[in-house]
mmCIF file of the N, C-alpha and C atoms, coordinates in Angstrom:
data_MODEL
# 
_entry.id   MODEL 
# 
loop_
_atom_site.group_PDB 
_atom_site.id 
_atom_site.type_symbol 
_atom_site.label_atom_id 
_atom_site.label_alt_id 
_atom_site.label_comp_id 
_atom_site.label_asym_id 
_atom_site.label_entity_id 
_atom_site.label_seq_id 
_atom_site.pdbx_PDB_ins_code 
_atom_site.Cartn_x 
_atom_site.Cartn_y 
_atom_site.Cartn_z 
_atom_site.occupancy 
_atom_site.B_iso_or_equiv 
_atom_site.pdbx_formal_charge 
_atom_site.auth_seq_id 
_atom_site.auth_comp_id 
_atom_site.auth_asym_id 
_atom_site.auth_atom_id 
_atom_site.pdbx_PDB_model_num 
ATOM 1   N N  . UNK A 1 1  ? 12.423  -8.278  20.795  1.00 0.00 ? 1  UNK A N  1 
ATOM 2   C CA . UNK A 1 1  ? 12.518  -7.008  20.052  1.00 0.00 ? 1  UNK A CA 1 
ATOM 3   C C  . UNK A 1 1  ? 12.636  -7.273  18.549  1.00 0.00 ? 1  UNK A C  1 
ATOM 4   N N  . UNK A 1 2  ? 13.378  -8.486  18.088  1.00 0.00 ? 2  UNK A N  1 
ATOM 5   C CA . UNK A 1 2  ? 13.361  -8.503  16.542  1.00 0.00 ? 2  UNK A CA 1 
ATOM 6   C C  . UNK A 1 2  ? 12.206  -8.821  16.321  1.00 0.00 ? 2  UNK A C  1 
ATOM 7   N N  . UNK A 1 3  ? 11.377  -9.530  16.595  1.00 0.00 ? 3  UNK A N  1 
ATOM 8   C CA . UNK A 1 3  ? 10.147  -10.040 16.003  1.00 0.00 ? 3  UNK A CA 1 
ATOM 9   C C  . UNK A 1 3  ? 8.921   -8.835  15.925  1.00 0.00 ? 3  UNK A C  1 
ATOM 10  N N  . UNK A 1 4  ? 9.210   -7.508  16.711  1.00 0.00 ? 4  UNK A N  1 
ATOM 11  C CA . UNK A 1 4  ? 8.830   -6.519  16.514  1.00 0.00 ? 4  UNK A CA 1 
ATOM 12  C C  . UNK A 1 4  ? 8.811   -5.753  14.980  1.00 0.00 ? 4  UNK A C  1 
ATOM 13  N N  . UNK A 1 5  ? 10.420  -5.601  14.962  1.00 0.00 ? 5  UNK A N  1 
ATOM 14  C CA . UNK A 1 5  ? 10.993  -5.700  13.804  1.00 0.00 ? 5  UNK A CA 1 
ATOM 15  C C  . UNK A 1 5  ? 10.780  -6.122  12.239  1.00 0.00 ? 5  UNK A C  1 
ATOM 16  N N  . UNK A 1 6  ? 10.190  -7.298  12.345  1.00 0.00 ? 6  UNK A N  1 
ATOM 17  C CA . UNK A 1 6  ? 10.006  -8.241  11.409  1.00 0.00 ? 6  UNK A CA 1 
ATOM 18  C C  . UNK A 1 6  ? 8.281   -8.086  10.960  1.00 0.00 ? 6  UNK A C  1 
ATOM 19  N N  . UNK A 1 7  ? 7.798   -7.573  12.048  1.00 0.00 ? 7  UNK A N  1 
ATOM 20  C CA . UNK A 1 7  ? 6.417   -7.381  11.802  1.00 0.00 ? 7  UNK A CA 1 
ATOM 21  C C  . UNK A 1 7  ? 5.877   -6.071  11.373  1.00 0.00 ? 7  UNK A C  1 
ATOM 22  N N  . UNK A 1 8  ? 7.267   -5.124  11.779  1.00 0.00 ? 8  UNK A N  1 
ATOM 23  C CA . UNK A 1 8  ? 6.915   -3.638  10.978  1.00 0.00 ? 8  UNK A CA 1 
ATOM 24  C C  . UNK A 1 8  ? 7.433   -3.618  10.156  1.00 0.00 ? 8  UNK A C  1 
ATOM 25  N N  . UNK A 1 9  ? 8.450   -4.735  9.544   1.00 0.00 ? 9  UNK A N  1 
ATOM 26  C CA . UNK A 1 9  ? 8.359   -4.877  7.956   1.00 0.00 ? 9  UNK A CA 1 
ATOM 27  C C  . UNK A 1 9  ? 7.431   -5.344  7.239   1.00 0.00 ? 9  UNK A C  1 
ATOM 28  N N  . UNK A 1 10 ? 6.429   -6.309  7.494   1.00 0.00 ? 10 UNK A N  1 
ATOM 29  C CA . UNK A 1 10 ? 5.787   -7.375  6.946   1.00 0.00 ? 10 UNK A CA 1 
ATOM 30  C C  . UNK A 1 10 ? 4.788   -6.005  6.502   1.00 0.00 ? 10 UNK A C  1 
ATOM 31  N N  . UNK A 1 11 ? 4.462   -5.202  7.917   1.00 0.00 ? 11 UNK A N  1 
ATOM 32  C CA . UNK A 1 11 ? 3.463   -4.572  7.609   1.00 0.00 ? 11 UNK A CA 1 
ATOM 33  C C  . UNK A 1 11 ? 3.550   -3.455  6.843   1.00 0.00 ? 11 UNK A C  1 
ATOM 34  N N  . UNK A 1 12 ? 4.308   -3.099  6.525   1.00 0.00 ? 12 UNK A N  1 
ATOM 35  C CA . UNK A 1 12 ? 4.859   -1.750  5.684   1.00 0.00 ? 12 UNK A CA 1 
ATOM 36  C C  . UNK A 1 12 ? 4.804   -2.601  4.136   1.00 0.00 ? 12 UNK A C  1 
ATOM 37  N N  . UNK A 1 13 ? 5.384   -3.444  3.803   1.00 0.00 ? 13 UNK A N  1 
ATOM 38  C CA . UNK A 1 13 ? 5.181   -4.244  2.660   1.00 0.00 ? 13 UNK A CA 1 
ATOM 39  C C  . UNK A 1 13 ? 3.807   -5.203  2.263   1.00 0.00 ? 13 UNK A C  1 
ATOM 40  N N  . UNK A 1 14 ? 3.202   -5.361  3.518   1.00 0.00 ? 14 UNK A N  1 
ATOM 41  C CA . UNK A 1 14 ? 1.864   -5.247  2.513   1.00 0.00 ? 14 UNK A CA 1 
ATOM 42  C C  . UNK A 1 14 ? 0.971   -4.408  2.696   1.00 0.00 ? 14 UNK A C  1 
ATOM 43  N N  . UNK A 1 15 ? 1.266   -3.069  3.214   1.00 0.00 ? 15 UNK A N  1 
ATOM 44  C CA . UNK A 1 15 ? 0.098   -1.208  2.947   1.00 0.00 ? 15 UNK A CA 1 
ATOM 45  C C  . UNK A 1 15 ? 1.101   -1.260  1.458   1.00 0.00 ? 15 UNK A C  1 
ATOM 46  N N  . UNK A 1 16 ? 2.424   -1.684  1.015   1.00 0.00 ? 16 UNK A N  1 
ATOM 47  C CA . UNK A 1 16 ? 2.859   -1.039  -0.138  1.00 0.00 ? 16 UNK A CA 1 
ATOM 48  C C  . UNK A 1 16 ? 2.051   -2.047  -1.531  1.00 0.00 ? 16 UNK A C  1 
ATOM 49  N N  . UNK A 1 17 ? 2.225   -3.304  -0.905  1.00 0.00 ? 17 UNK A N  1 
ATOM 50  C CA . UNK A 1 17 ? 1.480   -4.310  -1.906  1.00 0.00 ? 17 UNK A CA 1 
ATOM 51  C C  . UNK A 1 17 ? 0.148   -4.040  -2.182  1.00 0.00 ? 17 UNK A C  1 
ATOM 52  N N  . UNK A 1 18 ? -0.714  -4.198  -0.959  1.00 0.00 ? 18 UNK A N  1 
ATOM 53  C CA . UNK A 1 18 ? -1.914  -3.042  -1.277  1.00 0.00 ? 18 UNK A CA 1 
ATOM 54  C C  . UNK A 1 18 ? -2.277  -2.193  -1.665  1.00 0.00 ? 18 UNK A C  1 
ATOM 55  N N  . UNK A 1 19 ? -1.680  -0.897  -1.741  1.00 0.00 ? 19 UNK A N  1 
ATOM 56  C CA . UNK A 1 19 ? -1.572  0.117   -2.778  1.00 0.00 ? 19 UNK A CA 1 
ATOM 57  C C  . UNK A 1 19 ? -1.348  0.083   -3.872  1.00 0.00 ? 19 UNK A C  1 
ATOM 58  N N  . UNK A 1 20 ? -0.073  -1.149  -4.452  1.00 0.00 ? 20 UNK A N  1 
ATOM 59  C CA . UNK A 1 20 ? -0.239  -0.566  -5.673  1.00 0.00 ? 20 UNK A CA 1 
ATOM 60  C C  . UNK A 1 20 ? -0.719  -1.665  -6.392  1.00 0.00 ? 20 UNK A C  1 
ATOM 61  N N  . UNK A 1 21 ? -1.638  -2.741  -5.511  1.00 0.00 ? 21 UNK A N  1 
ATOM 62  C CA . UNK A 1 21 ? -2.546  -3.490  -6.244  1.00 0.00 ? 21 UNK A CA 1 
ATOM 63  C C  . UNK A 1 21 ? -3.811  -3.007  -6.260  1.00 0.00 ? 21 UNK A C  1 
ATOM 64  N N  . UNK A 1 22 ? -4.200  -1.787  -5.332  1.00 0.00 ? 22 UNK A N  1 
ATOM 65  C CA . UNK A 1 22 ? -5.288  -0.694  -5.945  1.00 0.00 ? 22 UNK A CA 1 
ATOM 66  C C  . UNK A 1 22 ? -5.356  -0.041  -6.653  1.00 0.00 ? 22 UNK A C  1 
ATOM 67  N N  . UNK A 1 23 ? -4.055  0.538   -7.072  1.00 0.00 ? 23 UNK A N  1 
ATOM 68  C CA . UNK A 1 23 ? -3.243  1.171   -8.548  1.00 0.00 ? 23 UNK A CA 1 
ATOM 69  C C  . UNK A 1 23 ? -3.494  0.697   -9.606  1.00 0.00 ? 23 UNK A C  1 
ATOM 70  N N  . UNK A 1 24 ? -2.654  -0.877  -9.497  1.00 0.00 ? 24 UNK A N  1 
ATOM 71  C CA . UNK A 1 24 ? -3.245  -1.386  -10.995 1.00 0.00 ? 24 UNK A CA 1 
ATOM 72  C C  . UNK A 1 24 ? -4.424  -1.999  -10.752 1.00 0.00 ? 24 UNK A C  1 
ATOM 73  N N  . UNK A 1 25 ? -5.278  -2.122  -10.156 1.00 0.00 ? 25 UNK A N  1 
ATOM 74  C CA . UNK A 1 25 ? -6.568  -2.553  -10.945 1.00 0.00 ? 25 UNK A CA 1 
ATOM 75  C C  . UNK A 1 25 ? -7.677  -1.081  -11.060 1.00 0.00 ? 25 UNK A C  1 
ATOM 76  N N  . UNK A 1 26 ? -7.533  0.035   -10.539 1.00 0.00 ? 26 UNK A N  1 
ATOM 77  C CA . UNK A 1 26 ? -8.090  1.380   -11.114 1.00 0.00 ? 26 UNK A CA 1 
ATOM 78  C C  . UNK A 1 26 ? -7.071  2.432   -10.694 1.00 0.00 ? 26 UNK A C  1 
ATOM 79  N N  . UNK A 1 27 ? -6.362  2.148   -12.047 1.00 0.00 ? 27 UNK A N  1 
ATOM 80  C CA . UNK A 1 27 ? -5.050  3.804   -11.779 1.00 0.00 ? 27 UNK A CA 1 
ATOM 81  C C  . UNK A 1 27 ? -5.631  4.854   -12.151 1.00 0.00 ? 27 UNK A C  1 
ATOM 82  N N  . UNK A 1 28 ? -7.396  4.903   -13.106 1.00 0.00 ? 28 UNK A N  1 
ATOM 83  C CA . UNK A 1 28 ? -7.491  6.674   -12.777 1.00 0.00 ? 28 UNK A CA 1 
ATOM 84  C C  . UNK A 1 28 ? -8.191  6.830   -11.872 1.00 0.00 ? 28 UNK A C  1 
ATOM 85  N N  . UNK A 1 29 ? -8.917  6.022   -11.111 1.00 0.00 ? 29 UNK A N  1 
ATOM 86  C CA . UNK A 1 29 ? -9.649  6.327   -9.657  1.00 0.00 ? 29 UNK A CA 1 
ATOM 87  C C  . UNK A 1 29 ? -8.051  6.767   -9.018  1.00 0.00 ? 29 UNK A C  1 
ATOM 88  N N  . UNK A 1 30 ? -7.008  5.938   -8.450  1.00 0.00 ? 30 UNK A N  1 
ATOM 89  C CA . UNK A 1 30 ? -6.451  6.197   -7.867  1.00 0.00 ? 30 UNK A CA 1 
ATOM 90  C C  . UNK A 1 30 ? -5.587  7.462   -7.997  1.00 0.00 ? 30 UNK A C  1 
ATOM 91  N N  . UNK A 1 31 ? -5.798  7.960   -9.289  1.00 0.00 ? 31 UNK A N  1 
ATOM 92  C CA . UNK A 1 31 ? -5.011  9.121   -9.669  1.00 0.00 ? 31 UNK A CA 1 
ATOM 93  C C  . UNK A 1 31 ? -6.008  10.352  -9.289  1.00 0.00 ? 31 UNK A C  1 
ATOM 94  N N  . UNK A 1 32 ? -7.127  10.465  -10.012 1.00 0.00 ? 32 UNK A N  1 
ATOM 95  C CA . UNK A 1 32 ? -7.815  11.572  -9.697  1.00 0.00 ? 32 UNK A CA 1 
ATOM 96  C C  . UNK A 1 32 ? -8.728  11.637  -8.817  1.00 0.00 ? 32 UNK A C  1 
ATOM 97  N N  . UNK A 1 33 ? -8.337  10.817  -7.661  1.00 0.00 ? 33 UNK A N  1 
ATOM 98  C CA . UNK A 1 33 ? -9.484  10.958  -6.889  1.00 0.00 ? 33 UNK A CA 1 
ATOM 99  C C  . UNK A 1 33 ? -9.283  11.823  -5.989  1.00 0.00 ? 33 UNK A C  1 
ATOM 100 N N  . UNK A 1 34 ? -8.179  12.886  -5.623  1.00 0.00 ? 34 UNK A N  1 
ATOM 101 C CA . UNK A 1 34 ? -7.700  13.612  -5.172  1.00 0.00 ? 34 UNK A CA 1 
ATOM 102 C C  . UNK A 1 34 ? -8.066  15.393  -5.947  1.00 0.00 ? 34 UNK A C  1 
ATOM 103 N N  . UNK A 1 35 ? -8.846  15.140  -7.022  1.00 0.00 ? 35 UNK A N  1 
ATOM 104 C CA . UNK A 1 35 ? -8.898  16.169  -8.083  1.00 0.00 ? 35 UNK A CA 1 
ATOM 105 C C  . UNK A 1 35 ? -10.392 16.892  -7.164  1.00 0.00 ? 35 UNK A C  1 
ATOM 106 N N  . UNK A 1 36 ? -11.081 15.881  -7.232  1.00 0.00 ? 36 UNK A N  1 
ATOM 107 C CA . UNK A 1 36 ? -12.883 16.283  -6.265  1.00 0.00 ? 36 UNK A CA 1 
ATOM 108 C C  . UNK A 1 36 ? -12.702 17.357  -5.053  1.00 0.00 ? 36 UNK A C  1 
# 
């Protein structure tokens, strides 16, 4: 059960690392692309 655990952290921290390394490399795509 921990290693469950450990892997729905890993994975939650890198969708967050991923995001906001899509952020900074185009923060106004990522900002207004919700505007369309």
């Amino acid at each position: 059960m921990r290693k469950i655990g450990v892997l729905l952290v890993l994975a939650i921290v890198a969708a967050f690392t991923v995001s906001s390394l899509s952020f900074a490399a185009d923060p106004y795509n990522y900002r207004y692309s919700g505007l369309d």
